[in-house]
C-alpha positions as CSV (number, residue, x, y, z in Angstrom):
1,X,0.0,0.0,0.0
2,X,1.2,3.3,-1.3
3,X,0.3,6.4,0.4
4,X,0.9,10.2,-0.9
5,X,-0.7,13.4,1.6
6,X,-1.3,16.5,0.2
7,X,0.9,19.5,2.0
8,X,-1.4,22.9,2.1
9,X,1.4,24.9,2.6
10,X,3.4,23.8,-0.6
11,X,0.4,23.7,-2.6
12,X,1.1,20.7,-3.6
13,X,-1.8,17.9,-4.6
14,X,-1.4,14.7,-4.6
15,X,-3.9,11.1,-5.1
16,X,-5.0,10.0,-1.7
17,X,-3.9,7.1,-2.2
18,X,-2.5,4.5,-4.6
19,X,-2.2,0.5,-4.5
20,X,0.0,-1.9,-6.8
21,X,1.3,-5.8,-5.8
22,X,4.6,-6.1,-5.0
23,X,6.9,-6.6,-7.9
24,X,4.8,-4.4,-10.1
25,X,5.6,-0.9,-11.0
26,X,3.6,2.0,-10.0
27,X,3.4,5.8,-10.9
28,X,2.8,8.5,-8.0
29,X,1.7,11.5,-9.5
30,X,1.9,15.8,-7.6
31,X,0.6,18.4,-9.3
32,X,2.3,21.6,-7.8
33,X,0.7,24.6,-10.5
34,X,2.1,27.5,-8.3
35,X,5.5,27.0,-8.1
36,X,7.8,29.1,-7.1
37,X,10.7,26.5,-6.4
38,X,13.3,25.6,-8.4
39,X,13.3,22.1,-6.6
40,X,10.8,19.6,-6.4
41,X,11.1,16.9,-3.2
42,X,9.9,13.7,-2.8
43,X,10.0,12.0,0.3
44,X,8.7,8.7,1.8
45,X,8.0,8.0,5.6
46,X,7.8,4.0,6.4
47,X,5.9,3.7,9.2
48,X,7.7,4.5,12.9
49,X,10.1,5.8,11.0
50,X,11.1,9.4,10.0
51,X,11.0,11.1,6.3
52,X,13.7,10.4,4.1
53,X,14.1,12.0,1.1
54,X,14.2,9.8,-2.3
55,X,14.9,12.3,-5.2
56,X,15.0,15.6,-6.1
57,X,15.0,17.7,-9.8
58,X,14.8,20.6,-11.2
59,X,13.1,19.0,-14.5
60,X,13.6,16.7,-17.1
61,X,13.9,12.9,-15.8
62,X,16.4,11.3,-13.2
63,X,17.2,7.8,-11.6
64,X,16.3,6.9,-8.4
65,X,18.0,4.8,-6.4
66,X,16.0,3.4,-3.1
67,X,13.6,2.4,-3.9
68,X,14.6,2.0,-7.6
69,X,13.0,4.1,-10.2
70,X,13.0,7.4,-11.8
71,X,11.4,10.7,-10.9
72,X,10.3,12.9,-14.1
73,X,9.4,16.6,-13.7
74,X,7.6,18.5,-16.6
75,X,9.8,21.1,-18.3
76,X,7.1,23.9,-16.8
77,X,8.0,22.0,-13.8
78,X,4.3,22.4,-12.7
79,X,3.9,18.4,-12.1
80,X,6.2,15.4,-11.2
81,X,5.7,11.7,-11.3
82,X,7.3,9.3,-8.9
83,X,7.6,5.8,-10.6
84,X,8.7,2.7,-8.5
85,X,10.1,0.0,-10.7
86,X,10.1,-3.0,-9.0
87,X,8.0,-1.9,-5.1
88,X,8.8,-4.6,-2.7
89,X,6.7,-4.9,0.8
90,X,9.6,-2.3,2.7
91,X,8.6,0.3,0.2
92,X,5.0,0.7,1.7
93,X,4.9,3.7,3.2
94,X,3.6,7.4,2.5
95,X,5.3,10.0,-0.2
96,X,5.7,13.1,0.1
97,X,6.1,15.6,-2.7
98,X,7.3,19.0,-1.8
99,X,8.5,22.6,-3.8
């Protein structure tokens, strides 16, 4: 189970939630239309644990290491996309996208 929140302060928006099995990839989407950042932030929280960030980017896309994937950001850098490749039961947790 794959959790994003949406962050008020940010104005950032994000799906409530989103499921996949393990082993099959998954896209988690932000939408962050007012930015006024030149970074966008993901970060995941596993459960009693505290936030760790996974990627950053400007724009364009970029691999991410743990858990592997890639993060994309649109050129007007208005939206991102998170994509796990290959989520395994210790990637459950809630992600956090942030400007």
């Amino acid at each position: 189970f794959f959790s994003a929140v949406t962050l008020g302060r940010a104005q950032v928006q994000q799906e409530s939630s989103v499921e996949t099995t393990e082993c099959i990839g998954i896209n988690i989407t932000c939408s962050h239309p007012k930015i006024d950042a030149d970074f966008t932030y993901w970060y995941r929280q596993i459960r009693d644990q505290r936030p760790e960030l996974v990627a950053t980017a400007v724009r364009g896309t970029k691999p991410v290491q743990d858990p592997p994937g890639r993060l994309s950001v649109a050129a007007d850098r208005r939206s991102s996309v998170l994509w796990l490749a290959r989520p395994r039961r210790g990637d459950a947790a809630v992600y956090y996208c942030a400007v």
